[in-house]
C-alpha positions as a Python dict, from the first residue, in 0.01 Angstrom:
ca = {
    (1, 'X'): (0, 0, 0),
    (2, 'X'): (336, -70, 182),
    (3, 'X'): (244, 183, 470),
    (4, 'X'): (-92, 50, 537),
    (5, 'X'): (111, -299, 558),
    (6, 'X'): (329, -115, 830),
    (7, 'X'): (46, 30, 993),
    (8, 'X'): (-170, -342, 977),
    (9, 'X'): (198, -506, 1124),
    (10, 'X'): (188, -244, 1400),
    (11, 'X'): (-162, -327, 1511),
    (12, 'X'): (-144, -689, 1457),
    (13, 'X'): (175, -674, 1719),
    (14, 'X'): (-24, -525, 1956),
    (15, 'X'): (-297, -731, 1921),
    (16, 'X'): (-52, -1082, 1930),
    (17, 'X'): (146, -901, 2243),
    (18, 'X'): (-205, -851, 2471),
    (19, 'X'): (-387, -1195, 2319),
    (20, 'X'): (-140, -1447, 2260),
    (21, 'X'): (187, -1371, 2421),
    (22, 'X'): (54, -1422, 2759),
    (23, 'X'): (-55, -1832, 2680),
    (24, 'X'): (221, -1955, 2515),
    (25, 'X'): (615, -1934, 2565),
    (26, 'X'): (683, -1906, 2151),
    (27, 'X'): (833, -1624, 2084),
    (28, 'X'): (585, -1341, 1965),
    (29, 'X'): (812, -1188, 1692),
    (30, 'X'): (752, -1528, 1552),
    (31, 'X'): (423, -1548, 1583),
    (32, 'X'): (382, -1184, 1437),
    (33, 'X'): (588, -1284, 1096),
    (34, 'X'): (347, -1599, 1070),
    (35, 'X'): (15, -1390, 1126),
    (36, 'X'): (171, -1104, 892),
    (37, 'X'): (263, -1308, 614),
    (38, 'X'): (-86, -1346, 415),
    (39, 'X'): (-79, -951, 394),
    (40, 'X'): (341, -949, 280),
    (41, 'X'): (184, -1221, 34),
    (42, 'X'): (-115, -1023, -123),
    (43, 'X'): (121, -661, -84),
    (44, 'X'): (355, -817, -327),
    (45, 'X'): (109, -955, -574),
    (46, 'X'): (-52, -570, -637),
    (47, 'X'): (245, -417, -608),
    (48, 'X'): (426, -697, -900),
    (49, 'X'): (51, -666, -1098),
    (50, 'X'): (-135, -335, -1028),
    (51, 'X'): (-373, -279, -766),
    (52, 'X'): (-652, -268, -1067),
    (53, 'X'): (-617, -643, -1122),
    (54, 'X'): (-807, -887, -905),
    (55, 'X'): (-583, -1121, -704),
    (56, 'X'): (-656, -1492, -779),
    (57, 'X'): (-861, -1712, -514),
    (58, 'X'): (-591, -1907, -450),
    (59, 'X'): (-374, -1626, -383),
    (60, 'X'): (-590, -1570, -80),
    (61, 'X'): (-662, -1958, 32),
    (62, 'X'): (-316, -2065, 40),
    (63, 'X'): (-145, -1814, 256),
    (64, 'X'): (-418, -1823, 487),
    (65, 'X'): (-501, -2194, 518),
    (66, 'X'): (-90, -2274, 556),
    (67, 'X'): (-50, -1977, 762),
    (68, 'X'): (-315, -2022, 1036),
    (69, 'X'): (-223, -2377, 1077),
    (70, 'X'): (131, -2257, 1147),
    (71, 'X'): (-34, -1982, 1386),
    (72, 'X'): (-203, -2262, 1562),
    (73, 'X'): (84, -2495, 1581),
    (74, 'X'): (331, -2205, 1714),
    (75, 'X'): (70, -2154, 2002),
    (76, 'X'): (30, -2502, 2078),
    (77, 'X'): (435, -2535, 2084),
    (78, 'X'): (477, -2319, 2337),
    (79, 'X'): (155, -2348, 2536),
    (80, 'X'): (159, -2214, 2924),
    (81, 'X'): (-46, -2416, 3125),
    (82, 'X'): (-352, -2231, 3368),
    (83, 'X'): (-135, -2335, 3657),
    (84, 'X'): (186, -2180, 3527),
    (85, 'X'): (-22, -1852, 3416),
    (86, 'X'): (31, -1543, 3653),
    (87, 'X'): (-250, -1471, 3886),
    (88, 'X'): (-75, -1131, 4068),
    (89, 'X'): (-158, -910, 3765),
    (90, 'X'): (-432, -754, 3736),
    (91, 'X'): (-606, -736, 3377),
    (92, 'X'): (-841, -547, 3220),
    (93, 'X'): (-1109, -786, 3250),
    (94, 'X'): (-1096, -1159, 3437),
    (95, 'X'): (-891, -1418, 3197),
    (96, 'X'): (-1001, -1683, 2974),
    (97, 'X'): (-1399, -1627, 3162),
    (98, 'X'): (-1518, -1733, 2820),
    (99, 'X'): (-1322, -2116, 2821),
    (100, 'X'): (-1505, -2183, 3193),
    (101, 'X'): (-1702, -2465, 3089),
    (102, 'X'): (-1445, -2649, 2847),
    (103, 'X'): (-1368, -2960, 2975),
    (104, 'X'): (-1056, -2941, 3155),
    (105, 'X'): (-747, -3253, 3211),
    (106, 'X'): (-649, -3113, 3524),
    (107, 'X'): (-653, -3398, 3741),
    (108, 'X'): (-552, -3266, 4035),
    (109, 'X'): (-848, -3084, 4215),
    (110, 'X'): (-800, -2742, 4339),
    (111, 'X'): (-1014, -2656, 4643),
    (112, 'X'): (-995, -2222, 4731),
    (113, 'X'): (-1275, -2304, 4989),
    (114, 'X'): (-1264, -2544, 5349),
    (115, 'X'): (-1533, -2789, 5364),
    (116, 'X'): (-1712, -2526, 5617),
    (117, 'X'): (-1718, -2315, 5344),
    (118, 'X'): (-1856, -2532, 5067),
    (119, 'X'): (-2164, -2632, 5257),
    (120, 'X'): (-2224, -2265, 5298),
    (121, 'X'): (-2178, -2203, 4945),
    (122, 'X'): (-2442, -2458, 4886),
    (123, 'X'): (-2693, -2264, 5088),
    (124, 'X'): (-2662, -1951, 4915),
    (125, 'X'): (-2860, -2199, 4589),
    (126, 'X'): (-3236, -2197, 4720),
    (127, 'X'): (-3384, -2522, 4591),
    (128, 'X'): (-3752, -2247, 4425),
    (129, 'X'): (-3422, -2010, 4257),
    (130, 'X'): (-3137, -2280, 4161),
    (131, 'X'): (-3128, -2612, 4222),
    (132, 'X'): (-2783, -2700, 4293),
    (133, 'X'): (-2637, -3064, 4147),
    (134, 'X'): (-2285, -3040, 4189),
    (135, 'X'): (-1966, -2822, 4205),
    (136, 'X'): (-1692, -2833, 4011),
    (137, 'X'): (-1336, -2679, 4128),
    (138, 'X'): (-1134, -2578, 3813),
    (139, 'X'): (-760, -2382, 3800),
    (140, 'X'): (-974, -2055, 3760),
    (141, 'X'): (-1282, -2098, 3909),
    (142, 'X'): (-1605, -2289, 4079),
    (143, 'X'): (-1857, -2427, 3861),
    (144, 'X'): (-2203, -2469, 4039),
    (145, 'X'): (-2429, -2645, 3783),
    (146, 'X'): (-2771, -2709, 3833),
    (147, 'X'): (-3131, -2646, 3743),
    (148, 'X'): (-3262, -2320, 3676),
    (149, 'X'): (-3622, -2255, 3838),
    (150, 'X'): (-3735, -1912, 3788),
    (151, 'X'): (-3614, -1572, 3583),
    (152, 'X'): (-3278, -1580, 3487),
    (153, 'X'): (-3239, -1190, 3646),
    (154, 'X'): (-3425, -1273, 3913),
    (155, 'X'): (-3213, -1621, 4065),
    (156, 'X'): (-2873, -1407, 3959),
    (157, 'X'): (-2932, -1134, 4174),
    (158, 'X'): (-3060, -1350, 4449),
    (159, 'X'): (-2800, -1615, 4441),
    (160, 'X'): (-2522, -1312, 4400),
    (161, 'X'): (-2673, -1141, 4704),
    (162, 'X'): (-2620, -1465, 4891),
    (163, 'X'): (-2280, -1567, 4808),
    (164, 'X'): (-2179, -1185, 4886),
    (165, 'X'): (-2301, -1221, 5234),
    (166, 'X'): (-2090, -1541, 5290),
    (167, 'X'): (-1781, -1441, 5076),
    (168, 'X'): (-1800, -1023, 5075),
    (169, 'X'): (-1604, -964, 4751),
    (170, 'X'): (-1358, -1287, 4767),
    (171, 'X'): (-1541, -1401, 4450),
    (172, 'X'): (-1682, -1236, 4104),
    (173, 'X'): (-2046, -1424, 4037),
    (174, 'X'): (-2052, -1509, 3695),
    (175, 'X'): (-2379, -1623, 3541),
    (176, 'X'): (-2342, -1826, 3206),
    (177, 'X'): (-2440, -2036, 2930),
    (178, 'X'): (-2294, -2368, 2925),
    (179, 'X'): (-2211, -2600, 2630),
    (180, 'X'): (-2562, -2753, 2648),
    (181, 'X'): (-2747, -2443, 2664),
    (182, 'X'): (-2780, -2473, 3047),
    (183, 'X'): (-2699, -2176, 3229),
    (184, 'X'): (-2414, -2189, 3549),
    (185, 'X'): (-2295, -2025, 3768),
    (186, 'X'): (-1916, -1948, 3850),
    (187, 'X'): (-1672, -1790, 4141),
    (188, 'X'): (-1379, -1669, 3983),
    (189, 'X'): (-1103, -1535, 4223),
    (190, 'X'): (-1173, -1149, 4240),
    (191, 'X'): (-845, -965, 4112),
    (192, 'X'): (-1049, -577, 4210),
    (193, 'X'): (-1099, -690, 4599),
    (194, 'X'): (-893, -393, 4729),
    (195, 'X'): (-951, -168, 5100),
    (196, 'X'): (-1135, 105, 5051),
    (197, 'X'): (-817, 309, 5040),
    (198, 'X'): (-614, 113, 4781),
    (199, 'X'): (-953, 112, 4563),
    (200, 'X'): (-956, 503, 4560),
    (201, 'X'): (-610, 517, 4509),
    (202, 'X'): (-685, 285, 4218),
    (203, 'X'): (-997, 516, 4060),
    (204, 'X'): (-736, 853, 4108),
    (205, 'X'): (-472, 631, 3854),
    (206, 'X'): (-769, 520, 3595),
    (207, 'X'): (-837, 918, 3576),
    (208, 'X'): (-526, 1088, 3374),
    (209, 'X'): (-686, 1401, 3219),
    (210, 'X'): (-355, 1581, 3172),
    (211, 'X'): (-265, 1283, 2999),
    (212, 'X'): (-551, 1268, 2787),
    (213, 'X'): (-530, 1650, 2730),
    (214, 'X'): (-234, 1557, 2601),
    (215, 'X'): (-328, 1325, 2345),
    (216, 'X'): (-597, 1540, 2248),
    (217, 'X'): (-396, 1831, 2176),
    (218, 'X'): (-111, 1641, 1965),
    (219, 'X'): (-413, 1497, 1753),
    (220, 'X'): (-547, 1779, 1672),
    (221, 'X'): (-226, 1919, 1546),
    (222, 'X'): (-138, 1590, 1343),
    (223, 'X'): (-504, 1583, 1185),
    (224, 'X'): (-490, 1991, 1092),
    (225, 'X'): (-140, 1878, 928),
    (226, 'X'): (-277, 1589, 730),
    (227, 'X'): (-577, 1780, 705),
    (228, 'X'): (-383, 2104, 502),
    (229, 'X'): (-93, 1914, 325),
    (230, 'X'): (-290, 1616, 192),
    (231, 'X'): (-623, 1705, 193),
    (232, 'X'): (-635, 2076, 140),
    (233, 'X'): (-292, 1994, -79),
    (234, 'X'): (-103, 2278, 59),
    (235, 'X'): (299, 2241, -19),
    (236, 'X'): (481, 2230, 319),
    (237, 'X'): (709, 2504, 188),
    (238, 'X'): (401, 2739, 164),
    (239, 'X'): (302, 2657, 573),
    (240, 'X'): (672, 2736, 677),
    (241, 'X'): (644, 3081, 484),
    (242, 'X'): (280, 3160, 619),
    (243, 'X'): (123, 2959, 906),
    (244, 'X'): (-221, 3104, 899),
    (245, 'X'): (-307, 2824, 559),
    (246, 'X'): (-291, 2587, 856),
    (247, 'X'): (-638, 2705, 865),
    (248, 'X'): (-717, 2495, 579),
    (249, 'X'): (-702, 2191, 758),
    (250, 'X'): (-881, 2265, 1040),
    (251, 'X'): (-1253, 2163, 942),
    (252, 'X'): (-1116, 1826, 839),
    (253, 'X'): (-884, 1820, 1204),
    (254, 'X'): (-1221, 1975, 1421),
    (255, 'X'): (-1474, 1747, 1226),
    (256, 'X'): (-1258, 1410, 1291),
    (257, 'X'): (-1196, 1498, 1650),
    (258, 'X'): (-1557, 1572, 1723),
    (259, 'X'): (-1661, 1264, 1619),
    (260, 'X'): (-1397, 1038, 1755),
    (261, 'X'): (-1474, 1215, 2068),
    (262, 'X'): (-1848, 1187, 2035),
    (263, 'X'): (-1811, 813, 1962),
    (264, 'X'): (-1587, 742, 2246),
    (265, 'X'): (-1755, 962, 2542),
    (266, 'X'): (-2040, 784, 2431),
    (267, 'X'): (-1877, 471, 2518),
    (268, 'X'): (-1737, 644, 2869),
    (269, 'X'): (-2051, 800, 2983),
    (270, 'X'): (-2279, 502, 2947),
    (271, 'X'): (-1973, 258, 3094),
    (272, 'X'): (-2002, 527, 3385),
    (273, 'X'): (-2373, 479, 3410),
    (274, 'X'): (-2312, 107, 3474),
    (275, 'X'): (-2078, 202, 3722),
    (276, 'X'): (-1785, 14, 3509),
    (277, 'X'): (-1465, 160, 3590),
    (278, 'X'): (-1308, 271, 3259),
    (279, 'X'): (-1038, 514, 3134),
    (280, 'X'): (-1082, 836, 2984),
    (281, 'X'): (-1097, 868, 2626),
    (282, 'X'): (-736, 861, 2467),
    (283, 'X'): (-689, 990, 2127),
    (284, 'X'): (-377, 818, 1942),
    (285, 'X'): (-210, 1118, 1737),
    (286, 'X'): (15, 1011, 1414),
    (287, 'X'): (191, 1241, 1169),
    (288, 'X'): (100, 1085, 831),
    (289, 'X'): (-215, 877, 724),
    (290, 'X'): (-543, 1011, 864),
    (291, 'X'): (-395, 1207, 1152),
    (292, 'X'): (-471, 995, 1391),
    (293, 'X'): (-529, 580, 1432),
    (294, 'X'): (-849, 672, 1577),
    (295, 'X'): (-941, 711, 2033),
    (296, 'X'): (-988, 451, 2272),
    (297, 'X'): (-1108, 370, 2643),
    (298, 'X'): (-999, 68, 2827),
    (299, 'X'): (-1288, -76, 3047),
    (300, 'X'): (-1128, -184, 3424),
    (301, 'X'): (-1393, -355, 3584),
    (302, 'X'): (-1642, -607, 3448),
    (303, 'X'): (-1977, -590, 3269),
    (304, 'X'): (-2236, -648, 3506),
    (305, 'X'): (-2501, -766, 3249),
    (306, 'X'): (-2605, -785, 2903),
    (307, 'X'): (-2804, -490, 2891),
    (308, 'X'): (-2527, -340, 3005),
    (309, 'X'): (-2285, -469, 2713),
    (310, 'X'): (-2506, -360, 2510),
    (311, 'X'): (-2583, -28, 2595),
    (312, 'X'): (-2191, 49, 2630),
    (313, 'X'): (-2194, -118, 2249),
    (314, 'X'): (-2395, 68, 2049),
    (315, 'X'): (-2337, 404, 2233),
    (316, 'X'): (-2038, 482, 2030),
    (317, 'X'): (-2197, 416, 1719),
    (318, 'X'): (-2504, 540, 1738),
    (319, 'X'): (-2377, 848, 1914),
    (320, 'X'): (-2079, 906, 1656),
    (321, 'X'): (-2329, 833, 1330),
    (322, 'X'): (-2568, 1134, 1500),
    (323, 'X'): (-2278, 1356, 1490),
    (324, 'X'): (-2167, 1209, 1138),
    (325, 'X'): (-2446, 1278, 957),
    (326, 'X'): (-2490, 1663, 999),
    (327, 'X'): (-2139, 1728, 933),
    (328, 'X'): (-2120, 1490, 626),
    (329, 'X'): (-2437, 1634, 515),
    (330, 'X'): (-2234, 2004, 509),
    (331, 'X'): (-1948, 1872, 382),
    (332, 'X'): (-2107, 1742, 94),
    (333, 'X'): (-2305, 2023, 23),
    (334, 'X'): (-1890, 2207, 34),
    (335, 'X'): (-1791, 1950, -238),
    (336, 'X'): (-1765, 1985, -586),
    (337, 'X'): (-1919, 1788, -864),
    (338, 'X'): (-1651, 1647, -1091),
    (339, 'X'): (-1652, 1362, -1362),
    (340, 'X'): (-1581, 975, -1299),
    (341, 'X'): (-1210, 883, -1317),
    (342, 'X'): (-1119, 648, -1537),
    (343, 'X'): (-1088, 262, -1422),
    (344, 'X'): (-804, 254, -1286),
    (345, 'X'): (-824, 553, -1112),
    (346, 'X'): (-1178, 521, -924),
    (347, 'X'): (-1069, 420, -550),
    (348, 'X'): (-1264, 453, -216),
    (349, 'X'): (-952, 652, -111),
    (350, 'X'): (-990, 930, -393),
    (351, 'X'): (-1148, 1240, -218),
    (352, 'X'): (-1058, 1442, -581),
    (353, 'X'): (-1287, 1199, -714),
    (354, 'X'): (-1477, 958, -524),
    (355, 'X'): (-1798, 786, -665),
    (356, 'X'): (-2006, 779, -375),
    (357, 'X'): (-2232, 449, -527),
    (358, 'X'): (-2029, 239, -351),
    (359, 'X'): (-2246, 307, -70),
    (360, 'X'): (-2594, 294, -82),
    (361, 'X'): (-2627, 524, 229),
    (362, 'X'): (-2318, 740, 106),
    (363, 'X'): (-2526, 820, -200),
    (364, 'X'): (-2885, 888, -96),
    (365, 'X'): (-2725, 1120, 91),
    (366, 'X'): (-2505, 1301, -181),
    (367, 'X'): (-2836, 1315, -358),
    (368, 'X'): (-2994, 1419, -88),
    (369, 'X'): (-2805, 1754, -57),
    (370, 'X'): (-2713, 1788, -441),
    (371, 'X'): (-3043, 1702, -609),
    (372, 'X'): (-3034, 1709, -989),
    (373, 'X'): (-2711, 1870, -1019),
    (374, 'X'): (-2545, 1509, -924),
    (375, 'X'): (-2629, 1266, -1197),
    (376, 'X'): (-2500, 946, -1328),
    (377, 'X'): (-2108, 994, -1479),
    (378, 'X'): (-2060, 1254, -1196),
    (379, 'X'): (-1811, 1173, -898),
    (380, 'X'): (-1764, 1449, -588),
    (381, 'X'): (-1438, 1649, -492),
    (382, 'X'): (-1484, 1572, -129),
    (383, 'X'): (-1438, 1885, 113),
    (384, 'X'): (-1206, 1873, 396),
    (385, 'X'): (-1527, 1813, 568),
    (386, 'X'): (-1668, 1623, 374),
    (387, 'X'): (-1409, 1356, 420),
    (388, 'X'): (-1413, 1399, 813),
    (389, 'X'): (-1784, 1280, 728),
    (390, 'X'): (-1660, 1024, 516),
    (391, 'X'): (-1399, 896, 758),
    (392, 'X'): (-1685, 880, 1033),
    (393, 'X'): (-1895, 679, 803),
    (394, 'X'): (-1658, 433, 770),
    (395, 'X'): (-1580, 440, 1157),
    (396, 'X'): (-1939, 337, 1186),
    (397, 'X'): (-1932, 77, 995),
    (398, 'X'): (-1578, -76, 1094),
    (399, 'X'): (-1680, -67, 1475),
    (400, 'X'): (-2003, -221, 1413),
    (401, 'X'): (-1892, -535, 1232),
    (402, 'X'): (-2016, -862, 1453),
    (403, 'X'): (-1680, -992, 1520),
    (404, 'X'): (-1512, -1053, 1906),
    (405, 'X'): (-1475, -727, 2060),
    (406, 'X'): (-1602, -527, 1830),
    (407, 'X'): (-1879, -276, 1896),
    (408, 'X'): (-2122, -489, 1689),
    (409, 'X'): (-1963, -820, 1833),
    (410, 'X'): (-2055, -648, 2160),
    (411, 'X'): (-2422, -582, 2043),
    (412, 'X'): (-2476, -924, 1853),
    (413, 'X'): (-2349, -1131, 2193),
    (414, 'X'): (-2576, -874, 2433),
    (415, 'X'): (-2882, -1022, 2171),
    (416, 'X'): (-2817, -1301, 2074),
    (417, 'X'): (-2569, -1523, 2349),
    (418, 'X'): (-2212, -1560, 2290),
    (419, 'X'): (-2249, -1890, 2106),
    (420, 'X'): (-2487, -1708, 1834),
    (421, 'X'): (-2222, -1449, 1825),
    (422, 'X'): (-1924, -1672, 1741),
    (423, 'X'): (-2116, -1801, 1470),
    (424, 'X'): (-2248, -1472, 1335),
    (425, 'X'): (-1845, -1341, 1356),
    (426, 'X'): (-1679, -1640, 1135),
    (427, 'X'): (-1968, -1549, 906),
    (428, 'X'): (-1890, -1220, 902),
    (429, 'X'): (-1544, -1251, 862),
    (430, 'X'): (-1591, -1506, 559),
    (431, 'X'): (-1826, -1219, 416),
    (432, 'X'): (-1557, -934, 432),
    (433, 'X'): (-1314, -1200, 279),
    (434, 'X'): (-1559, -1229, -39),
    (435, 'X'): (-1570, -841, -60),
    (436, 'X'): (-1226, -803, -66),
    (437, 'X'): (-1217, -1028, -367),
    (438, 'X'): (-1469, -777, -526),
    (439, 'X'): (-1297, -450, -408),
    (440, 'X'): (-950, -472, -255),
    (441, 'X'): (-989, -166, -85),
    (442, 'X'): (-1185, -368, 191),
    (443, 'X'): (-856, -650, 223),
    (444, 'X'): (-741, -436, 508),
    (445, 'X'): (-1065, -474, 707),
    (446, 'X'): (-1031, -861, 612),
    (447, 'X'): (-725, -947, 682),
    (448, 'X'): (-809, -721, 1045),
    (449, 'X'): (-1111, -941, 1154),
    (450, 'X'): (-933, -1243, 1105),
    (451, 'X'): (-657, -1106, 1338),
    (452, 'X'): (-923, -988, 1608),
    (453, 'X'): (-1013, -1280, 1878),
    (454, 'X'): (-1355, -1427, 1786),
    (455, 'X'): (-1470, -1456, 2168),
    (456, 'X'): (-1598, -1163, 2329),
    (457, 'X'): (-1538, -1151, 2738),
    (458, 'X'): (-1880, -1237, 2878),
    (459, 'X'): (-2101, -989, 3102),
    (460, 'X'): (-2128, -1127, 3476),
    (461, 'X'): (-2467, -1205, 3419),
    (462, 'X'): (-2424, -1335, 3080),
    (463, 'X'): (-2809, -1553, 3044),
    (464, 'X'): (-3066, -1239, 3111),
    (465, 'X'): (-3152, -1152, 2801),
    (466, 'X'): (-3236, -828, 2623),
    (467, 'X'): (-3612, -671, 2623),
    (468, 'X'): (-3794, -550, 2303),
    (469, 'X'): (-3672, -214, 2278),
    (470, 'X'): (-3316, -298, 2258),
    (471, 'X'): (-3344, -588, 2056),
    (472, 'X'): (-3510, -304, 1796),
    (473, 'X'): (-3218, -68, 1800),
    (474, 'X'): (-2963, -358, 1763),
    (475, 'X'): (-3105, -417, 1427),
    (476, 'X'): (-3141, -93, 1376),
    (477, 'X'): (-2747, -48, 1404),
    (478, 'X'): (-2684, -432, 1226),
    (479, 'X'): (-2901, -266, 925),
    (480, 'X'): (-2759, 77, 949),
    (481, 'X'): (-2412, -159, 861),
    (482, 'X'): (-2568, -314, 570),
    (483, 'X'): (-2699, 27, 427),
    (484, 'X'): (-2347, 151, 406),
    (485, 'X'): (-2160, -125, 285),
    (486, 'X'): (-2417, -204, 58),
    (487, 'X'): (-2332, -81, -314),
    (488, 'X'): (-2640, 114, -474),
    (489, 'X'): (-2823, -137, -706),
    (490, 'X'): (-2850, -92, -1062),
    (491, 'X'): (-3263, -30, -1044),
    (492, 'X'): (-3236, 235, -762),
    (493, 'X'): (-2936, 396, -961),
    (494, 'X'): (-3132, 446, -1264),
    (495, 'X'): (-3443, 552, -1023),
    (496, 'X'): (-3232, 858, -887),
    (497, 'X'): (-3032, 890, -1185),
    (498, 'X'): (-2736, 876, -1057),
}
């Protein structure tokens, strides 16, 4: 329990560091102890009472209720204002584009653009594509709003052909809902306008494959350690006197890379489609734990569209659960049928004995491969492989929750508009809360989406929305979610015997 706290405080520092620490002059230390204290909180109550009992309601309210209004406050106290921000850095993604129609108490106005340029700006609107009311000049960008008179796709790529023949690439076009549900358009100062030469210079940087070599290689030794001392349960004295039982660990270590690495080149090759500049694939290697927290790639440029976020989205998923399945089908069909621990033993982390119920996917598919030999009072011995499976089932399922940045917050904005998506993610969130009540073993993945920002950066073109097809495979990955968080019911348990 106390090293997943460690491992929550190191991700939760990261996440304050790259969200917070840049809008507000509070120290972030601070703001990490306030945002880690519900966890300290509900760490101390197991460890005083047993992780078998359930922790009180209150338990949970309290810490979070007092502690997000400190959160809140701390920001507040120390807020940077938009002029005060710095503008030569360039992030991974334009800031704040998601707060571009929230009223603003700037008084002064700030004009990047003569007069001459203004009334040219107003030409690129044609009266049949956009008809233009008004601008407004903000800190971080020009707000044209108007009147929307034909296809959404159709007046963004017109309009954005228009102001790039006036401005070049001076300005990214953004295309978005506004608070009323009428779609506007913004300029926001372009931080990628580079020469030609500083751009490729640029593109060599984003490419590191020694680097991610690198990675690769120290994660596949930390997973084949993990993967033969505390999976295999070889004694470290026995791989000192004979090497080779490293061997042991190395269908757990393969099967884990392969489908990190098939989730996250799933990510990079469709982001490449869309011509969005975006790292390599960088595997994050740790000695203890799992082996690894997991790979990563850091998108450069923006989105261009929401077909776009979506297909970037659900690539990883979708392409990781293909390469999931087979190998958790094999693994399972390695694993050994063993009784069901007792009470207090019966834990979604117990590969000697897991009950795979718990999942109503997890277990159609154990009784898919085992038949009649797995009935009810019967729990499974994973295999190294098996849990690589296991591990990429709940991969799946973590990246497609419908929260912020998320994979699935990525799919449910691309289908639904951002606004939807906010909604759908405090639901969600609330959800995962209740669960964790139920089964603690989920408090981690709680206590995470309430860390993660709720907003998700919008696409350039951010109002197109998606056609039929798509729309059918985002619910196929939203019910693919369900279907392995859901718990087997009691009449389809007794159907299966199991």
């Amino acid at each position: 329990m106390w090293l997943l706290l460690i491992i929550l405080g190191a991700i939760t520092y990261y996440l304050a560091k790259k969200t917070v620490a840049p809008i507000t002059r509070t120290p972030i230390w601070m703001i990490w102890l306030v945002m880690m204290m519900p966890a300290v909180v509900w760490t101390i109550w197991y460890e005083v009472n047993g992780e078998d009992q359930q922790i009180p309601l209150l338990w949970i309210i309290v810490p979070l209720v007092i502690c997000f209004t400190l959160y809140v406050w701390l920001i507040r106290l120390g807020k940077i204002p938009s002029s005060d921000q710095p503008k030569e850095t360039i992030p991974d993604s334009p800031p704040q584009l998601q707060n571009l129609d929230t009223p603003t108490q700037d008084s002064e106005q700030v004009r990047p653009i003569t007069a001459t340029e203004e009334k040219s700006l107003r030409d690129c609107f044609p009266w049949g594509v956009y008809y233009l009311q008004n601008l407004d000049y903000r800190p971080q960008a020009i707000l044209c709003r108007g009147k929307l008179r034909t296809a959404p796709e159709k007046a963004y790529n017109s309009i954005k052909k228009n102001i790039e023949q006036v401005f070049g690439d001076r300005f990214l076009i953004l295309f978005q809902e506004g608070l009323q549900g009428k779609p506007f358009f913004a300029l926001v100062p372009n931080p990628w306008s580079k020469s030609e030469t500083e751009d490729n210079k640029s593109k060599e940087n984003l490419k590191r494959p020694l680097f991610a070599l690198g990675l690769l290689f120290l994660t596949l030794l930390t997973t084949t350690l993990v993967g033969t001392i505390s999976i295999a349960g070889v004694a470290k004295e026995t791989i000192s006197n004979d090497p080779s039982v490293l061997l042991q660990g190395l269908p757990y270590s393969l099967g884990l890379i392969t489908i990190l690495g098939v989730h996250e080149f799933s990510h990079y090759l469709t982001a490449v489609r869309y011509k969005i500049a975006t790292t390599l694939p960088y595997f994050i290697p740790i000695p203890f734990f799992l082996g690894t927290f997991g790979a990563f790639i850091q998108m450069k440029s923006p989105v261009p569209h929401r077909k776009a976020l979506f297909d970037v989205g659900v690539a990883g998923p979708l392409g990781g659960f293909i390469i999931t399945l087979p190998l958790l089908l094999w693994g399972i069909s390695l694993s050994e049928i063993v009784p069901m621990p007792t009470a207090e033993n019966a834990s979604l982390l117990n590969i000697e004995a897991l009950d795979p119920r718990f999942s109503f996917l997890f277990a159609i598919l154990v009784k898919l491969v085992l038949g009649s030999s797995f009935i009810a009072g019967k729990a499974l011995h994973l295999h190294p492989l098996a849990v690589a499976g296991y591990i990429g089932l709940i991969v799946t399922a973590l990246n497609l929750m419908p929260v912020g940045q998320l994979d699935g917050g990525h799919i449910v904005h691309a289908m639904f508009g951002q606004r939807t998506a906010v909604i759908v993610g405090q639901i969600t969130r609330i959800f995962m809360l209740v669960l964790a009540m139920i089964r603690p073993e989920f408090l981690i993945w709680a206590i995470l989406l309430f860390l993660m920002p709720i907003m998700d950066q919008p696409a350039l073109n951010d109002v197109t929305e998606l056609d039929d097809i798509r729309d059918f495979v985002g619910l196929f990955s939203l019910t693919l979610l369900i279907l392995i968080l859901l718990p087997v019911p009691g009449a389809i348990s007794q159907w299966l015997q199991i």
